[in-house]
N, C-alpha and C positions, 0 to 999 in steps of 0.2 A: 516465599516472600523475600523479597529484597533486604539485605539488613547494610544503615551505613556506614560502611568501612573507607577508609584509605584507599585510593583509587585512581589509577591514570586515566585518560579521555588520551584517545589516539584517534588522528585525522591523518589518516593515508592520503595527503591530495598528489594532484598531478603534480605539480611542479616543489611540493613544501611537504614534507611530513612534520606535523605538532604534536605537541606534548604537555599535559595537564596535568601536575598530581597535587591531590586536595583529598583534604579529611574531613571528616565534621568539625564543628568547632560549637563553641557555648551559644553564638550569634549566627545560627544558620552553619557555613562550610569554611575552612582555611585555603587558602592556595598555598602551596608549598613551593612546586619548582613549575617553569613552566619554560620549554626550548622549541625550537624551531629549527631546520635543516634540509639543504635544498637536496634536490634529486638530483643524480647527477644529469646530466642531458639525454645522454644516448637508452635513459631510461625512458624520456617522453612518452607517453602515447604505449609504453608497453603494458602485457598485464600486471598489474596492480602485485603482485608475488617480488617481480622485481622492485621492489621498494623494500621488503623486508630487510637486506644488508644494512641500506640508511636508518632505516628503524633503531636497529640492534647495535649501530654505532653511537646514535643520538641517546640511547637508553644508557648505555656506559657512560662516554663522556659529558653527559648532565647531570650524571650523581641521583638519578633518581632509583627509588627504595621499593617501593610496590611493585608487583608484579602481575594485579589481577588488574587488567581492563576492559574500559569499554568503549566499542569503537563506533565512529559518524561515518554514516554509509550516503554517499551524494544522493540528494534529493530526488536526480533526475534519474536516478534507477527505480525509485520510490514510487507507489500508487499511494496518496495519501486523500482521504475522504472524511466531513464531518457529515455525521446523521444525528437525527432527533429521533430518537426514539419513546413509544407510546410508554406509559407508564405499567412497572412490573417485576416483579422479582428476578436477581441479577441473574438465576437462569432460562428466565424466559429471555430478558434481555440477550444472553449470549446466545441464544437462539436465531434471534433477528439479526445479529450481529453476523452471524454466521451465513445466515439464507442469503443476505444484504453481499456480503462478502465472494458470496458463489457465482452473486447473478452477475456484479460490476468488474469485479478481478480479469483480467487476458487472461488467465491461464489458471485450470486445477489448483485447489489448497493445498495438494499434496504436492504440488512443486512451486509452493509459496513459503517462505517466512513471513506468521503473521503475528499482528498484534493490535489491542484497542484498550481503550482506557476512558471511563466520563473526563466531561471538560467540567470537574468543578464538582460541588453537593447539590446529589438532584433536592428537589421540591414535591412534595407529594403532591399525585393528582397532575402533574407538569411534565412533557416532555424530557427525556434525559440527554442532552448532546455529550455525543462523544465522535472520537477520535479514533479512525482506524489507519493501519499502514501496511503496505506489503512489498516486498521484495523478491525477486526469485532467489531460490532459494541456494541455486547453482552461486549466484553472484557475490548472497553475503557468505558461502563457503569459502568463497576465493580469498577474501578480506580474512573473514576468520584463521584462516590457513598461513597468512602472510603476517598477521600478530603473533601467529602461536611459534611460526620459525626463528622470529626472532626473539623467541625467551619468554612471551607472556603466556597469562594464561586468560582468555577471553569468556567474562561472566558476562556481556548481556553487547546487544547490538539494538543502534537506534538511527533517526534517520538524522541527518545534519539540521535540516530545517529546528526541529526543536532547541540543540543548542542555541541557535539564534533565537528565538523564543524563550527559554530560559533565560539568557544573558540582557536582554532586554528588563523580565522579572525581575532579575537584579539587581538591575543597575541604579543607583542612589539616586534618591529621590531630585528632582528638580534636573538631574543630567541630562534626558530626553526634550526636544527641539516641541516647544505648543504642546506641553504634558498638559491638554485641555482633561476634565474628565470628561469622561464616555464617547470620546474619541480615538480616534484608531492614526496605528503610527505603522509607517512602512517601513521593512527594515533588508538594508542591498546587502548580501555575503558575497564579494566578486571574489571569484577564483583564479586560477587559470584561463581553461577552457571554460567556465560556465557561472552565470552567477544565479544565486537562489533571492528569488524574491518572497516576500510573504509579509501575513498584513495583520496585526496582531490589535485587539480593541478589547476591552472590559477586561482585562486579566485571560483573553481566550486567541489563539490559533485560527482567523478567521477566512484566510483565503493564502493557498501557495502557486506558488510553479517557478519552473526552472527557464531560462533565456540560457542560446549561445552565444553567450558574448564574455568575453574575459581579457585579463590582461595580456593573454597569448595573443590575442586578436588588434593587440592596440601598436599604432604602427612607431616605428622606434624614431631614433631620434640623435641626433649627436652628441656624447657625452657633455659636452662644455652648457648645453644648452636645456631645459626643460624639454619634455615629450610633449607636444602639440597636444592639445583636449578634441578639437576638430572634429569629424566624424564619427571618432569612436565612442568622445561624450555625448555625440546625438543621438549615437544608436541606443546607447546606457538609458539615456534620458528616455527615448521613446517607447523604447522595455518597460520603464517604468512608468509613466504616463498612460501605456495602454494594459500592463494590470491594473492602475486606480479606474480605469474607464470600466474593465471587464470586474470588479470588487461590485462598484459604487451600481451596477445593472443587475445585482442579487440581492429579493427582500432580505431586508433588515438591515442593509447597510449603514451606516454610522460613516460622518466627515473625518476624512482622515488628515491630519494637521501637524505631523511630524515625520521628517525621512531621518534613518541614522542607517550609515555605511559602516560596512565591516569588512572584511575579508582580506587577504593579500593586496587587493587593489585600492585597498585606504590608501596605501601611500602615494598614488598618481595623482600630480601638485593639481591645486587649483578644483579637486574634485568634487568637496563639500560644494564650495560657492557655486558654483557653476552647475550641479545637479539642484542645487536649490531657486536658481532663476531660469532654470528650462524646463522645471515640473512647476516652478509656483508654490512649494511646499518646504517650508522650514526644514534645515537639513542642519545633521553634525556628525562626528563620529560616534559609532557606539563605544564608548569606553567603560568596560566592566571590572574594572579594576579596583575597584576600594576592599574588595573581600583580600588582596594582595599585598600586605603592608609593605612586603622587602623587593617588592617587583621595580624593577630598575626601568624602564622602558616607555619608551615614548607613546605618544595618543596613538601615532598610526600603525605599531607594532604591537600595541596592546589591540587594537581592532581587527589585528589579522589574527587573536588566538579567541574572535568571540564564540567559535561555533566549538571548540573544544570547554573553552571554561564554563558556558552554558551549559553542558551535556557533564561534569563534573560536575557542577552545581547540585543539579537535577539529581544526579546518582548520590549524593552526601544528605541530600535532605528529605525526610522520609515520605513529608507532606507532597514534595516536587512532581507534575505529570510527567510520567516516562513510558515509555513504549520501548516491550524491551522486543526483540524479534526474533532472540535465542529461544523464549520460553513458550511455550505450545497454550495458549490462551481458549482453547477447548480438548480439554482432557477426556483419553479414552472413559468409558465406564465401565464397570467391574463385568467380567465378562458372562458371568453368572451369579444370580442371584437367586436362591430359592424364593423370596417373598415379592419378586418381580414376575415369579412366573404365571401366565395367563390362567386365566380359568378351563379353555378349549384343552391345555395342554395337560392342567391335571385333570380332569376330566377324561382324557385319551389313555392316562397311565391308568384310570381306574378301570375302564375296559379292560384293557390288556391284561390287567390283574383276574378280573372276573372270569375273561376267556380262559386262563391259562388253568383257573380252579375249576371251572366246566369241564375243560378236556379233561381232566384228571379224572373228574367225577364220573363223565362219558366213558371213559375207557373202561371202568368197573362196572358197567351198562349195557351190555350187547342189546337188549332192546331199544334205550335211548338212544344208543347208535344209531341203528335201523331206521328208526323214527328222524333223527336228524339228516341220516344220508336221503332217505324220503324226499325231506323239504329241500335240501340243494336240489335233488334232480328235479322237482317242482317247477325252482325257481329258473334252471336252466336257460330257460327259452326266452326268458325275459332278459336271462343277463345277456346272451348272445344277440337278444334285438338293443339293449344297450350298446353292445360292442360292435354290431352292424352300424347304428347310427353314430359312433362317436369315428370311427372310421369316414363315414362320410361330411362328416362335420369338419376334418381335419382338411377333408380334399377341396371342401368347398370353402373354408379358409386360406388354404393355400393359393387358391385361384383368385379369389379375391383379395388376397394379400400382391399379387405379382398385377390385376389387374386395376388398383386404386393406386399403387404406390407413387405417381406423381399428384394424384388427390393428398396423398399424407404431405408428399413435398411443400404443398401451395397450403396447405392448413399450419406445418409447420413454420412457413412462414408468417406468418397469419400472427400466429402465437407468438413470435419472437419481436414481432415491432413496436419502436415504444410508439408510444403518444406524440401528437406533431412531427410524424414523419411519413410523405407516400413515396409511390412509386408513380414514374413517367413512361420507364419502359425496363422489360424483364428479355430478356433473351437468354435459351440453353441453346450449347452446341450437340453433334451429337456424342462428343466426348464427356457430357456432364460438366464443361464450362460455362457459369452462369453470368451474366454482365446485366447489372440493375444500375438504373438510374434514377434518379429522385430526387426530392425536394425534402428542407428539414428548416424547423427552428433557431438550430444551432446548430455548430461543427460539432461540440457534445453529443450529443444526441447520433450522430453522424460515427461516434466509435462507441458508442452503446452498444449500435447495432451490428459492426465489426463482430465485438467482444461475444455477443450473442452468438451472431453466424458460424464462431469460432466452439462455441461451447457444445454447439446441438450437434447432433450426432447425422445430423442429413446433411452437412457441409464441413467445409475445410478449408484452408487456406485462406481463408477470405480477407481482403485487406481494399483500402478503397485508393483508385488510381486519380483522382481529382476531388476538390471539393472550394469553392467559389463562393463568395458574396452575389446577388446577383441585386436589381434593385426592384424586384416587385415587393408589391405595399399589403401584400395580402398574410404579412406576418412568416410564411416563410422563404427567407431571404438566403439559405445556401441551397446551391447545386450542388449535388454531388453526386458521386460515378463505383461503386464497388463492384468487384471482382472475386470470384468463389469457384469451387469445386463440390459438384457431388461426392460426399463418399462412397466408399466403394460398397457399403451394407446401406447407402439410399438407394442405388443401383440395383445391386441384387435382389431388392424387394421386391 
């Protein structure tokens, strides 16, 4: 269990490494020190390892004290998902949590960092929503690897988006743009390369995802003069226009009546007004800074540290949702248990014991013997017409196993489709390249079925080469086109 200590919040971004450091305090968390430091260039675009130097310089020259941290891993590496779950005890829960987890994840838990947590005090008798996260597990190694070079010591990983989420929680009351209640407020973290959208309503995490658009993307300008808003703020704008379109088309939605910008890209002039009259939606920056007494820094550099001091936050206060991805969130179970063991099994050891006091007895016997060699050879005939027919059972298994195996193929898929999705046309080559076409409800639903084709053991590769709006009225409105491989043990069969 998490205990709160003194603790840095480190953001390896593309272009800016940040830095957090916050203790608890009597009113919630302290902020302490809090630095920023750019990357040098010719590091752009490299692996994430090369950043460590800047890390480890920024850590010296800001005076800060701590050592343990914890670090915001970009969203858009993140699978992040909320479920309701049926009412139940937390290990039936982590059960569901876990099946939930196997069928939706791209790829094995065992090459995942995972993690979940309720959204809140469930309710007896009520659904429990929570919050799940996953990352490959290759990727937060690399982060992890890149904090520890440069001197730290890395106690827990989480994904960016909750900072922002956090920081929002935070932020003094009345600061937020139409703090309507039980309205939902969107909040932009622009990066670099990428900004995170996410859409936060009742004190809850209600809808994320990630856009590529950043301020790498935004076209320059001549020193003397502001950067043009033009384009780049259309595209911003349209990014976020069509997550409140794509929120606002999921039961339970709630109006959303508040935008606050964060990230590096606060400070592009003219950003607040200008995102606030091309979405229609009250806009300002996030400024989380009152927990800060000695913080020097202006609205729009205090808005580029929100996804660090949220995720600080969060780690200093015990009550705060945190999703950590270091920690194994379904633990092995003891690998032996005498008072788990079946009844069939003690049962089988009581035999064993009986037989073994038999023989003994038998040996001292020579007529008992006699009498029991008797009954094997008795029984001979029958064990060998046993063993005749289990032999032929094997062969006519096998034949039927090499003679159904594209029946399994077409059952197998059968079983893997969701709901609201058909097929138009299926074609195999005879190399076991499969090209399906189809129709689906959603683009959703449309890497359900990816994720699936990926998971079962009769395909591979699978990944979809088109997918289309198209305009029939018949409810499902995408075309789409995937692409797969037999494996080589659907083959063989």
């Amino acid at each position: 269990m998490w205990k709160p200590r003194r603790i840095l919040s480190v953001d390896l971004g593309e272009r800016y490494v940040k830095v957090v450091e916050a203790e608890p305090g009597p009113r919630g968390f302290v902020v302490l020190r809090a630095r920023s430091a750019p990357v040098p260039e010719p590091v752009w675009g490299r692996p994430v390892a090369e950043r460590a130097a800047t890390l480890r310089a920024l850590l010296s020259e800001g005076g800060f004290l701590a050592r343990e941290a914890v670090l915001a891993l970009p969203r858009h590496l993140a699978f992040l998902r909320q479920l309701d779950l049926p009412p139940g005890d937390p290990q039936e829960q982590a059960q569901m949590v876990r099946y939930q987890a196997e069928k939706e994840l791209p790829l094995p838990l065992d090459q995942i960092r995972f993690a979940y947590a309720p959204l809140g005090r469930s309710v007896e008798g009520a659904p429990t929503p929570v919050l799940m996260a996953g990352v490959q597990r290759a990727a937060v190694d690399q982060y992890v690897d890149a904090a520890e070079s440069a001197g730290l010591r890395v106690v827990a990983a989480t994904v960016s988006t909750l900072g922002m989420f956090h920081a929002v929680a935070f932020a003094p009351a009345g600061s937020l743009p139409s703090a309507i209640a039980g309205n939902g407020t969107i909040c932009v973290d622009i990066g670099a390369m990428m900004t995170e959208i996410a859409i936060v309503a009742g004190g809850r995490l209600v809808f994320t995802r990630s856009a590529s658009i950043g301020t790498a993307t935004r076209p320059s300008a001549p020193a003397e003069t502001p950067a043009p808003a033009g384009d780049w703020l259309n595209d911003l704008a349209g990014e976020i226009q069509r997550t409140l379109r794509a929120y606002a088309a999921q039961p339970g939605s709630v109006a959303v009546t508040g935008l606050v910008c964060a990230g590096g890209g606060a400070v592009v002039p003219d950003l607040v007004p200008t995102l606030s009259a091309r979405t229609g939606v009250p806009s300002a920056l996030l400024r989380p800074w009152a927990a800060w007494p000695g913080g020097a820094l202006s609205d729009s550099e205090a808005a580029a540290f929100a996804t660090s001091f949220g995720i600080a936050g969060a780690f200093c206060t015990p009550e705060a949702l945190r999703l950590d991805l270091l920690t194994d969130p379904f633990p092995a179970p003891p690998r032996w248990q005498w008072k788990t063991m079946s009844r069939p099994l003690a049962a089988a050891a009581a035999a064993v014991f009986l037989l073994i006091a038999g023989g003994i007895a038998l040996a001292a016997r020579d007529r008992e013997l006699e009498n029991l060699r008797s009954q094997i050879a008795s029984e001979k005939p029958k064990v060998d017409e046993i063993r005749a027919l289990s032999e032929k059972w094997s062969l006519a298994r096998e034949w039927s196993d090499r003679r159904l195996s594209w029946i399994e193929v077409m059952r197998e898929m059968t079983e893997i489709f969701p709901d609201d999705v058909y097929v138009t046309t299926l074609n195999f080559d005879d190399k076991g390249q499969m090209t399906l076409v189809g129709r689906s409800k959603s683009d959703q639903l449309v890497g359900t079925l990816v994720t699936a084709l990926n998971k079962s053991t009769y395909f591979e590769e699978a990944r979809y080469l088109g997918i289309k709006q198209n305009s029939s009225k018949d409810g499902f409105g995408f075309d789409f086109t995937i692409q797969a491989r037999l494996t080589a043990a659907a083959v063989a069969r």
